[in-house]
FIDO-313225 format. One line per field, with one value per residue: x, y, z of N, C-alpha, C in turn; residue in one letter. Coordinates in pm, 1 decimal, padded with zeros to 6 digits, m for minus. Layout:
n.c1: c(X | ...)
n.c2: c(Y | ...)
n.c3: c(Z | ...)
ca.c1: c(X | ...)
ca.c2: c(Y | ...)
ca.c3: c(Z | ...)
c.c1: c(X | ...)
c.c2: c(Y | ...)
c.c3: c(Z | ...)
residuo: c(a | ...)
//
This chain:
n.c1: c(01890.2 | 01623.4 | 01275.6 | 01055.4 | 00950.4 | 00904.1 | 00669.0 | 00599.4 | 00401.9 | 00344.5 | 00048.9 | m00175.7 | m00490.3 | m00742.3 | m01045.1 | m01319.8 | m01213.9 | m01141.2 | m00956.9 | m00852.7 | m00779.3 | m00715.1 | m00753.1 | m00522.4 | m00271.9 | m00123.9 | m00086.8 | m00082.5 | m00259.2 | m00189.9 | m00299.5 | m00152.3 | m00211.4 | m00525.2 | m00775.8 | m00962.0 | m01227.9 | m01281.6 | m01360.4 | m01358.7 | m01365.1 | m01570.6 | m01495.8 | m01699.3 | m01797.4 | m01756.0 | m01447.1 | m01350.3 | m01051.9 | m00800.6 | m00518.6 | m00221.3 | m00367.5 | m00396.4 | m00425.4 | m00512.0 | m00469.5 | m00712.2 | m00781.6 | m00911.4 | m01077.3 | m01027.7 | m01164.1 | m01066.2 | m01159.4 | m01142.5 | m01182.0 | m01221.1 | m00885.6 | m00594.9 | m00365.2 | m00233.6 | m00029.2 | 00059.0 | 00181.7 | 00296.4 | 00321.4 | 00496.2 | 00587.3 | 00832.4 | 01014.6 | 00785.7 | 00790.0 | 01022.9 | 01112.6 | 00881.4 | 00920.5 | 01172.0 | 01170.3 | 00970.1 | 01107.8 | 01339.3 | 01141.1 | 01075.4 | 01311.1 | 01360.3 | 01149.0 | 01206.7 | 01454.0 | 01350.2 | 01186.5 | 01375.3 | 01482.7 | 01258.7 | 01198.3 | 01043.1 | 00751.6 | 00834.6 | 01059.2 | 01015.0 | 00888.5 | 00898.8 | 01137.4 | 01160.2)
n.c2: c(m01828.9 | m01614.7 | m01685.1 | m01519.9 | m01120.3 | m00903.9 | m00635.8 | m00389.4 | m00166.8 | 00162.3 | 00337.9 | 00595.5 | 00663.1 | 00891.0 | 00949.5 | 00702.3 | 00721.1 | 00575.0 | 00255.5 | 00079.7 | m00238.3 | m00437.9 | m00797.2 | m01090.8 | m01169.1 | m01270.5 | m01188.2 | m00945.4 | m00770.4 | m00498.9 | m00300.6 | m00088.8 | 00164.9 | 00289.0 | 00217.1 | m00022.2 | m00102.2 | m00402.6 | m00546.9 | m00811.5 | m00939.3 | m01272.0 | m01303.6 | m01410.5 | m01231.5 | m00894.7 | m00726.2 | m00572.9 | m00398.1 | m00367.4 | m00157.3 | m00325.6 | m00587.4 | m00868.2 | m00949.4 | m01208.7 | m01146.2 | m01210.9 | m01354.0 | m01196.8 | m00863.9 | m00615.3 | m00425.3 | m00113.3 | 00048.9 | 00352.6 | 00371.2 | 00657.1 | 00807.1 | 00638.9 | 00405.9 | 00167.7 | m00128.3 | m00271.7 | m00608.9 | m00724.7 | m01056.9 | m01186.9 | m01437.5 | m01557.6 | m01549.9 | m01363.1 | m01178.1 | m01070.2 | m00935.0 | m00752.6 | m00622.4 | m00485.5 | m00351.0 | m00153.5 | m00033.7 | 00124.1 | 00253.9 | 00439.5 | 00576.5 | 00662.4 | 00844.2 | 01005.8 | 01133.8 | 01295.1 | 01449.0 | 01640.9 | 01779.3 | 01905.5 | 02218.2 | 02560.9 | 02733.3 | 02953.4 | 02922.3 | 02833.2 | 03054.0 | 03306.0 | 03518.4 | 03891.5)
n.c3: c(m00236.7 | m00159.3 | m00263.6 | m00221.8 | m00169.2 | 00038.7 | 00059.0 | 00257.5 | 00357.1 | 00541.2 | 00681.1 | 00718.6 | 00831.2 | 00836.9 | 01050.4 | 00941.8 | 00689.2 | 00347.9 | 00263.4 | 00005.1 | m00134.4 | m00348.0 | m00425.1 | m00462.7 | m00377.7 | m00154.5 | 00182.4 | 00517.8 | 00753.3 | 00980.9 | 01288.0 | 01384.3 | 01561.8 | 01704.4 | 01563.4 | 01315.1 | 01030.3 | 00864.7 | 00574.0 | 00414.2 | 00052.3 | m00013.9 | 00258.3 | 00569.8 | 00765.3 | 00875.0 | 01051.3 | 01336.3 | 01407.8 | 01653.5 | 01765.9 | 01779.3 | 01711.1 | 01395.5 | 01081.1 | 00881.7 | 00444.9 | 00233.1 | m00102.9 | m00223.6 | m00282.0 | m00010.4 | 00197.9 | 00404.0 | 00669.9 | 00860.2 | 01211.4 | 01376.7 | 01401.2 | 01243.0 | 01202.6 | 00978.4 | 00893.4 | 00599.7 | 00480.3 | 00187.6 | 00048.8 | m00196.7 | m00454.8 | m00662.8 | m00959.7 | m01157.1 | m00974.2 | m00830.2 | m01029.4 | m01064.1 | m00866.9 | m00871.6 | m01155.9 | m01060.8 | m00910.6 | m01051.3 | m01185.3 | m00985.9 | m00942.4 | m01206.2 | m01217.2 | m00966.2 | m01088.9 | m01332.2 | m01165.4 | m01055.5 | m01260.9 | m01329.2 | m01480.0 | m01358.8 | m01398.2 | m01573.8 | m01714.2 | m02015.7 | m02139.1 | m02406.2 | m02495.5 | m02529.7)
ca.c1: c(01818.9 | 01472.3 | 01189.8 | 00951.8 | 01011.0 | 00797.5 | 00671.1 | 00527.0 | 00407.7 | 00264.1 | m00056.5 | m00233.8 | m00608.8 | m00878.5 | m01197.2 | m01392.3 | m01126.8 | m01125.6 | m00863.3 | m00919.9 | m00676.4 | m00720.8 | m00681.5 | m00453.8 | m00191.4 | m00072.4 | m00008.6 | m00064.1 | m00242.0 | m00206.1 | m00284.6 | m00026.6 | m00285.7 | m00642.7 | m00933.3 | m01021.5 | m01332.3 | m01206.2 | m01388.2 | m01281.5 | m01424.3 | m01521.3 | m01527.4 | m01867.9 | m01827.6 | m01639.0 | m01407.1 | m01269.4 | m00901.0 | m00719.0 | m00380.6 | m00185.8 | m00432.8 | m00364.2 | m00545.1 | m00449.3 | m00575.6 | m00775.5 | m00761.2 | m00973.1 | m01092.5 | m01021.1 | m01169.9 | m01010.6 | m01164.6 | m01070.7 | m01267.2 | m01097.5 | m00747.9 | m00573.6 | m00176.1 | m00222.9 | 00102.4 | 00051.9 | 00265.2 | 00252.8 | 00442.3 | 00517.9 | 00723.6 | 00911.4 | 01081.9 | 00798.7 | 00794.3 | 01094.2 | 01108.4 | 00870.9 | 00984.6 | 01312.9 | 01061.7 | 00889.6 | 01178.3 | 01350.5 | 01061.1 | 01057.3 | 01441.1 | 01362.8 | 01058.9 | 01256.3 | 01562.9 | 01268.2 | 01135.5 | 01483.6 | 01554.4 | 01193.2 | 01182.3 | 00993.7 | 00709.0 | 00839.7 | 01149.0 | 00953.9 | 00836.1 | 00961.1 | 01199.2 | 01119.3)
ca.c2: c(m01702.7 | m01665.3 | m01614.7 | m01406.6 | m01039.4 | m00868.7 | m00494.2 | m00312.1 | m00009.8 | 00221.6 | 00421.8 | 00652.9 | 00635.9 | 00961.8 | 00890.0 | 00667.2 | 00686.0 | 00424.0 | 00232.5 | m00048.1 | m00337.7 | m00523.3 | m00904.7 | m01173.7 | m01148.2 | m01329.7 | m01089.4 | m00917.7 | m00608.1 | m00524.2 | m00209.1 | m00005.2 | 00244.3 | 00338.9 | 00103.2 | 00018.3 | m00225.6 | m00498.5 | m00645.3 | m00884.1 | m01050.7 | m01384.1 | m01379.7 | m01427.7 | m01108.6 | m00791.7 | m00761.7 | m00465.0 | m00466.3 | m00234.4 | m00140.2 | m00480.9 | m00690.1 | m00858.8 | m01007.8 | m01260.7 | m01056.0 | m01294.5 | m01331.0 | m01061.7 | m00732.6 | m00576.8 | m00252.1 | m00157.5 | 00196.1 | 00366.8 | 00407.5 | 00724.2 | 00838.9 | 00491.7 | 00356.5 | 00062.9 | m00153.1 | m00375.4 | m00665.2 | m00857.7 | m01135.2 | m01197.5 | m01490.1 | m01627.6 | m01459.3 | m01228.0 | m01097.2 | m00991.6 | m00825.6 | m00625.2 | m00518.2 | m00427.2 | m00232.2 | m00093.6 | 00058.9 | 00202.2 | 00353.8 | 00534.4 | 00646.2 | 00779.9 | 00974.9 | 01142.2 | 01235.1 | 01355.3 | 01551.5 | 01736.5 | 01833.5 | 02017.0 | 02370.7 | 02623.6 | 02754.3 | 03107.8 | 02866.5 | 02815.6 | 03212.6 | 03394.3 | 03680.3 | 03966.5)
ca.c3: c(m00250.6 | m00139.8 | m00356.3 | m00159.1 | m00215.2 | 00116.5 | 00073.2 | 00330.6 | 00374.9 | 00656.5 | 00563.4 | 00791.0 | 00801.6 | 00910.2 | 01073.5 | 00860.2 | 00526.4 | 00358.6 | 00216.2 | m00095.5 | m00136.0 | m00423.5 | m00386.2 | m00535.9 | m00338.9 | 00036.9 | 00303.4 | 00647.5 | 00762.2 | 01116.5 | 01321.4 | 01480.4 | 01689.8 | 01665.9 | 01541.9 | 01146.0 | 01045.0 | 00784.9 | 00553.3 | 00259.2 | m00028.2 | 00017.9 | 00369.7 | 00593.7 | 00847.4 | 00891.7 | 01175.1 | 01402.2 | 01470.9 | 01721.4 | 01773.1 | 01780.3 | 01585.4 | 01264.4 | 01000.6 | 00712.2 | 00342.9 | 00142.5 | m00237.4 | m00303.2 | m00252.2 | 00117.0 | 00230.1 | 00573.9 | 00733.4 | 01002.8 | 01315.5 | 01458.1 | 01323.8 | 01272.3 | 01115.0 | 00963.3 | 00825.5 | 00503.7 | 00428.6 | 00081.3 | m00002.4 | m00383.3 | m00434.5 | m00785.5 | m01069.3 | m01156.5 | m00809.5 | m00878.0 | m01180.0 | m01084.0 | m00770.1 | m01021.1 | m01221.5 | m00947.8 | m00818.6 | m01184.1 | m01237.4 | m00837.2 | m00948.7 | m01314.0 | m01175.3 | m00870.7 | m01176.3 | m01370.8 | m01062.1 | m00970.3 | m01377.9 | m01422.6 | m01493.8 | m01307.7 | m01551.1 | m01681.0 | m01791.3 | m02113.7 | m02185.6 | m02493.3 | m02441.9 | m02615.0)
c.c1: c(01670.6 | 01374.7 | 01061.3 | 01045.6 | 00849.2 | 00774.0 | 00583.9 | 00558.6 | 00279.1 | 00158.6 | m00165.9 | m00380.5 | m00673.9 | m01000.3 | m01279.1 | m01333.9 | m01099.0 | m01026.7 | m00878.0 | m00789.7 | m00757.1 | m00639.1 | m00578.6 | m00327.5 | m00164.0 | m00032.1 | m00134.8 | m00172.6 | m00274.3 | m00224.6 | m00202.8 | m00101.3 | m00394.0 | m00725.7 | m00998.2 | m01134.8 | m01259.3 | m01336.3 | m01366.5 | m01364.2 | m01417.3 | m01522.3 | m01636.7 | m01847.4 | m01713.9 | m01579.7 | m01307.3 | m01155.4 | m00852.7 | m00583.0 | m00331.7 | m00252.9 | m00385.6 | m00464.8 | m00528.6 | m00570.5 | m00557.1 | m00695.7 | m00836.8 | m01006.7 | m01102.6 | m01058.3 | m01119.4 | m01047.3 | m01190.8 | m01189.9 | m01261.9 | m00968.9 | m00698.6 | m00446.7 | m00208.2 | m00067.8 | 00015.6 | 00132.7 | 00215.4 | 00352.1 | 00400.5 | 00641.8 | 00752.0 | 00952.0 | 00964.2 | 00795.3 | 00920.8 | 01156.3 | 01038.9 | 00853.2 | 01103.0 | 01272.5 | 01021.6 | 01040.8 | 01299.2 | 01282.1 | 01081.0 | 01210.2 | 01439.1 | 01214.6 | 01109.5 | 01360.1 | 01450.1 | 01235.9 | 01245.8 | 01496.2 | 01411.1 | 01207.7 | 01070.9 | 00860.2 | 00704.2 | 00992.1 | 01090.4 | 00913.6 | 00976.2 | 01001.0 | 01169.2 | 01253.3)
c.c2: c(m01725.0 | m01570.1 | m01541.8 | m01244.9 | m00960.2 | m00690.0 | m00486.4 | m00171.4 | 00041.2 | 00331.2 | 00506.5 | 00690.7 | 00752.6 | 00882.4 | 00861.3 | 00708.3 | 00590.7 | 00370.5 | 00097.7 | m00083.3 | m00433.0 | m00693.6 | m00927.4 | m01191.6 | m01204.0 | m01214.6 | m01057.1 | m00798.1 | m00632.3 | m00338.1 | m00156.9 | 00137.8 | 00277.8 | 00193.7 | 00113.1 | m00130.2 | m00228.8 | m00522.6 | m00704.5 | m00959.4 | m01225.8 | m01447.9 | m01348.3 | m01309.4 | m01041.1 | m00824.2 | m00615.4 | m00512.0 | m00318.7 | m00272.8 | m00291.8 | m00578.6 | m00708.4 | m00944.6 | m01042.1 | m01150.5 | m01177.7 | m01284.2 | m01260.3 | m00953.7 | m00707.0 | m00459.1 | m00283.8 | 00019.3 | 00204.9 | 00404.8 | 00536.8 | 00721.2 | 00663.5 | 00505.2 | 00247.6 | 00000.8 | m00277.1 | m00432.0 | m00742.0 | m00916.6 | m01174.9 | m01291.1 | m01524.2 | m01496.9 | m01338.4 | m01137.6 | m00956.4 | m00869.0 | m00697.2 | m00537.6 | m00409.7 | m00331.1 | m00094.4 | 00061.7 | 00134.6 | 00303.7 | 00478.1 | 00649.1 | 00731.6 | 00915.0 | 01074.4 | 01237.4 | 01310.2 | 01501.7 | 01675.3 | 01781.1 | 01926.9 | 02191.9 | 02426.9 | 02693.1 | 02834.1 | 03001.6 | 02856.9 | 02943.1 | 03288.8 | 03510.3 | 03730.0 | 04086.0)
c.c3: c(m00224.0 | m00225.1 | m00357.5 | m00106.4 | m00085.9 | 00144.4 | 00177.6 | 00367.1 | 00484.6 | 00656.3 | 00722.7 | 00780.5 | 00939.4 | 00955.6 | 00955.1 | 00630.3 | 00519.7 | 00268.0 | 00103.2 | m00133.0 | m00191.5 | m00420.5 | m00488.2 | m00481.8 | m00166.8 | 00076.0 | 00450.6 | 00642.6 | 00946.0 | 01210.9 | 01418.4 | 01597.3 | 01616.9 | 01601.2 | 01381.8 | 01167.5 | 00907.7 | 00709.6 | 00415.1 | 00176.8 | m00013.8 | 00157.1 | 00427.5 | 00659.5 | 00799.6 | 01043.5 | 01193.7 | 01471.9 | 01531.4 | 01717.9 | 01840.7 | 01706.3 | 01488.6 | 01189.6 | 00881.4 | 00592.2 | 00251.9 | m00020.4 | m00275.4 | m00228.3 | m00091.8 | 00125.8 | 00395.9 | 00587.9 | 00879.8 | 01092.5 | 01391.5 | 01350.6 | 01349.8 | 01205.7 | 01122.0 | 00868.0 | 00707.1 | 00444.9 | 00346.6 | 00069.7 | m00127.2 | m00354.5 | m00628.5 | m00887.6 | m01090.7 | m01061.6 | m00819.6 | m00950.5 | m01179.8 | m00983.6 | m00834.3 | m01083.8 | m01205.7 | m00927.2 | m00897.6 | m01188.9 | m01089.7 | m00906.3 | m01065.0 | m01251.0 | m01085.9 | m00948.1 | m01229.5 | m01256.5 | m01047.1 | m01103.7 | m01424.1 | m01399.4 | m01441.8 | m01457.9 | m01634.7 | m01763.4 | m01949.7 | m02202.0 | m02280.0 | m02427.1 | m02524.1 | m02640.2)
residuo: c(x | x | x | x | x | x | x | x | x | x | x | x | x | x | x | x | x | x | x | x | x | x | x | x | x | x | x | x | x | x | x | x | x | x | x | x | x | x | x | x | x | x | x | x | x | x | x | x | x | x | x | x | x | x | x | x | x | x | x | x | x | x | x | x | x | x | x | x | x | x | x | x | x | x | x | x | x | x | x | x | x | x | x | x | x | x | x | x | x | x | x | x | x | x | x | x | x | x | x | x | x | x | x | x | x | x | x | x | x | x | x | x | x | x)
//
Protein backbone atom coordinates (compact mmCIF):
# COMPACT_ATOMS: atom_id res chain seq x y z
CA UNK A 1 0.00 0.00 0.00
CA UNK A 2 1.38 3.32 -0.64
CA UNK A 3 1.62 5.97 1.77
CA UNK A 4 1.25 9.12 -0.19
CA UNK A 5 -2.35 10.18 -0.42
CA UNK A 6 -2.17 13.01 -3.66
CA UNK A 7 -5.03 15.77 -3.76
CA UNK A 8 -5.42 17.99 -6.40
CA UNK A 9 -7.47 20.42 -7.23
CA UNK A 10 -8.24 22.86 -10.19
CA UNK A 11 -8.87 26.57 -9.20
CA UNK A 12 -9.62 29.29 -11.59
CA UNK A 13 -7.88 32.58 -11.11
CA UNK A 14 -9.35 36.49 -12.39
CA UNK A 15 -7.00 39.10 -13.38
CA UNK A 16 -4.73 39.77 -10.61
CA UNK A 17 -6.79 37.31 -7.78
CA UNK A 18 -4.88 36.06 -5.66
CA UNK A 19 -4.64 32.80 -4.30
CA UNK A 20 -2.66 31.92 -0.66
CA UNK A 21 -1.24 28.44 -0.07
CA UNK A 22 -0.10 27.88 3.14
CA UNK A 23 3.17 25.86 3.44
CA UNK A 24 4.23 22.56 5.07
CA UNK A 25 3.36 20.42 2.73
CA UNK A 26 5.33 18.73 -0.75
CA UNK A 27 3.58 19.35 -3.89
CA UNK A 28 3.11 20.77 -7.47
CA UNK A 29 1.41 23.78 -8.91
CA UNK A 30 1.35 24.00 -12.56
CA UNK A 31 -0.61 26.20 -15.04
CA UNK A 32 -3.11 24.86 -17.34
CA UNK A 33 -3.72 28.38 -19.47
CA UNK A 34 -3.11 31.99 -18.90
CA UNK A 35 -0.11 33.49 -16.83
CA UNK A 36 0.08 33.72 -12.69
CA UNK A 37 3.28 35.38 -10.80
CA UNK A 38 4.54 32.92 -7.94
CA UNK A 39 6.05 33.79 -5.15
CA UNK A 40 7.01 31.64 -2.00
CA UNK A 41 8.40 32.05 1.32
CA UNK A 42 11.84 31.47 1.64
CA UNK A 43 12.65 31.71 -1.78
CA UNK A 44 15.02 34.66 -3.37
CA UNK A 45 12.65 35.83 -6.49
CA UNK A 46 9.18 35.56 -7.80
CA UNK A 47 8.60 33.75 -10.94
CA UNK A 48 5.95 33.93 -13.91
CA UNK A 49 4.58 30.66 -15.11
CA UNK A 50 2.37 30.17 -18.24
CA UNK A 51 0.24 27.58 -19.41
CA UNK A 52 2.43 24.33 -19.12
CA UNK A 53 4.85 25.53 -16.48
CA UNK A 54 5.29 24.02 -13.14
CA UNK A 55 6.74 24.85 -10.03
CA UNK A 56 7.88 22.74 -6.89
CA UNK A 57 5.76 24.60 -3.51
CA UNK A 58 8.22 25.24 -0.82
CA UNK A 59 7.59 24.77 2.92
CA UNK A 60 5.97 27.82 3.35
CA UNK A 61 3.70 30.37 2.41
CA UNK A 62 2.89 30.59 -1.57
CA UNK A 63 0.93 33.41 -3.07
CA UNK A 64 0.24 32.57 -6.82
CA UNK A 65 -1.85 35.59 -8.81
CA UNK A 66 -3.11 35.63 -11.89
CA UNK A 67 -1.91 37.72 -14.72
CA UNK A 68 -5.07 37.66 -16.95
CA UNK A 69 -7.85 34.97 -16.37
CA UNK A 70 -5.66 31.85 -15.46
CA UNK A 71 -6.51 27.62 -14.26
CA UNK A 72 -4.09 26.67 -12.16
CA UNK A 73 -3.88 22.74 -10.89
CA UNK A 74 -2.47 22.05 -7.27
CA UNK A 75 -1.00 18.83 -6.30
CA UNK A 76 -0.07 17.92 -2.55
CA UNK A 77 1.38 14.96 -1.48
CA UNK A 78 0.71 13.82 2.22
CA UNK A 79 2.30 10.66 2.97
CA UNK A 80 1.90 8.21 6.37
CA UNK A 81 -0.96 7.28 8.56
CA UNK A 82 -2.00 10.80 9.38
CA UNK A 83 -2.32 11.59 5.77
CA UNK A 84 -4.66 9.33 5.80
CA UNK A 85 -6.88 9.79 8.40
CA UNK A 86 -7.42 12.85 7.43
CA UNK A 87 -8.10 12.45 4.02
CA UNK A 88 -10.87 9.79 5.81
CA UNK A 89 -11.99 12.81 7.75
CA UNK A 90 -11.85 15.09 5.08
CA UNK A 91 -14.09 13.24 3.12
CA UNK A 92 -16.92 12.15 6.15
CA UNK A 93 -17.17 15.39 6.80
CA UNK A 94 -17.80 16.41 2.57
CA UNK A 95 -20.65 13.42 2.89
CA UNK A 96 -22.35 14.53 6.30
CA UNK A 97 -22.46 18.18 5.02
CA UNK A 98 -24.05 17.30 1.46
CA UNK A 99 -26.86 14.81 3.81
CA UNK A 100 -27.13 17.89 5.90
CA UNK A 101 -27.58 20.09 2.72
CA UNK A 102 -30.44 17.84 0.98
CA UNK A 103 -32.54 17.43 4.65
CA UNK A 104 -32.74 21.46 5.26
CA UNK A 105 -35.97 23.08 5.30
CA UNK A 106 -36.96 25.98 3.29
CA UNK A 107 -37.48 28.99 5.82
CA UNK A 108 -41.43 29.31 6.22
CA UNK A 109 -40.87 25.42 7.30
CA UNK A 110 -40.36 26.79 10.81
CA UNK A 111 -43.51 29.57 10.93
CA UNK A 112 -46.35 29.10 13.39
CA UNK A 113 -49.74 28.25 12.01
CA UNK A 114 -52.32 30.15 13.26
Amino acid sequence: MRNEIQTIATIDLDHEQMLILDGGREGRVRVLCGATWLTGEGEAGDTVLRAGSEHALGKGRVLIGGLGPAQVQIAIVAGGLSARLTWWLGSVLRAVRSQLARLQLGPGAYASRS
